[in-house]
N, C-alpha and C positions, 0 to 999 in steps of 0.2 A: 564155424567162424562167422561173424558179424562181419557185414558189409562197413566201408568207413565208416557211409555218410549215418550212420547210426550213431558211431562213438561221436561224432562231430555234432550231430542233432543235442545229443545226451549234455556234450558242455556248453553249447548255448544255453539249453535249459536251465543246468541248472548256473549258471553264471545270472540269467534271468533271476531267479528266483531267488539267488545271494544278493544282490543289489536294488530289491525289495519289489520288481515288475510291477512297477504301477503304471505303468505305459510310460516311463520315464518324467513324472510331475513326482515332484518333492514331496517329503513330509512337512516340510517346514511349514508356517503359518505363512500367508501372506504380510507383506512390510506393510505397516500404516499408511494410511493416508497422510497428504501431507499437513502440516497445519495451516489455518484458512489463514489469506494476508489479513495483515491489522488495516482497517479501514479509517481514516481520517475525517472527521467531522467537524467543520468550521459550524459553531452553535452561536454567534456574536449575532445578532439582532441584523439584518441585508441593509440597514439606513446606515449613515453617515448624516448626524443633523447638527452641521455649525452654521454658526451667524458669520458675516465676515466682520470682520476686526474685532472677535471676539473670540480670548484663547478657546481652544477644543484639546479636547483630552479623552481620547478612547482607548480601551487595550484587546485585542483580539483572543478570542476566548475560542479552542479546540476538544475534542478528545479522541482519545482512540491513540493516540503517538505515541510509540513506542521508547522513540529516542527525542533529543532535543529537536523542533520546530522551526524550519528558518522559514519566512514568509518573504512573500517576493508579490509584488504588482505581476500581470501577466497580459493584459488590455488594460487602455483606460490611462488614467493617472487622477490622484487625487487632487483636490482645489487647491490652488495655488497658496505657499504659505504653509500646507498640510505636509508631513513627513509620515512616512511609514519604518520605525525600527524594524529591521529584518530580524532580528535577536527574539524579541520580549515579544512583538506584535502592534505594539501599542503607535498608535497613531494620532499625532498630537504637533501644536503648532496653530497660529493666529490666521485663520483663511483671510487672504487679500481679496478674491473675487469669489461670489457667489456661482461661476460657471462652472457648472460641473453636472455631470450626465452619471456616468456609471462607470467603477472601475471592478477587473477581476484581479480578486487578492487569492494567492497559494498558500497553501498549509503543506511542507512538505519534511518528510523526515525521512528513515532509509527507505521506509515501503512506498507504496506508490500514493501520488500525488491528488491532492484534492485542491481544488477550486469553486470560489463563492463572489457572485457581481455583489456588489455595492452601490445603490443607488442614494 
């Protein structure tokens, strides 16, 4: 007669060896990686070049967006007279004062957020 701890040895074993004993790592393949985020590039020229009392007409030019672009000021503020569409980009309107330094305009869509000053 066999000792227990034999029959007990015996169906670990092969209990191991039914459920494939790879030290308990899968067959399966490893899941992908994730996909890389879309990156947003504001490509529109860094000038803003109007005269005052002379209309201006600019439209903000991106790539990389996945989904529609809303644009937003984030520092700064354009010349007085100047509007920025949040929609389209386009910034346009008659400057009243030549005062103006540098604004940062956003390009943002679901993925993450990019920013470009305007001098």
């Amino acid at each position: 007669m066999r000792p227990r701890w034999v029959a007990s040895l015996a169906a670990v074993l092969l209990t191991a060896l039914a459920s494939g004993c790879g030290g308990g790592a899968s067959s399966a393949p490893p899941p992908p990686p994730p996909p890389p985020q879309e990156i947003i590039t504001i490509t529109s020229a860094a000038t803003i070049q109007s005269v005052q009392l002379v209309p201006f007409s600019m439209t903000l030019q991106e790539t990389g967006a996945k989904t529609a672009v809303t644009w937003s000021i984030t520092a700064g503020q354009l010349p007085a007279g100047l509007t920025l569409d949040v929609t389209t980009g386009a910034i346009s309107g008659t400057p009243t004062s030549q005062d103006f330094e540098q604004v940062v305009i956003q390009a943002r869509d679901t993925g993450p957020r990019r920013r470009k000053p305007f001098r």
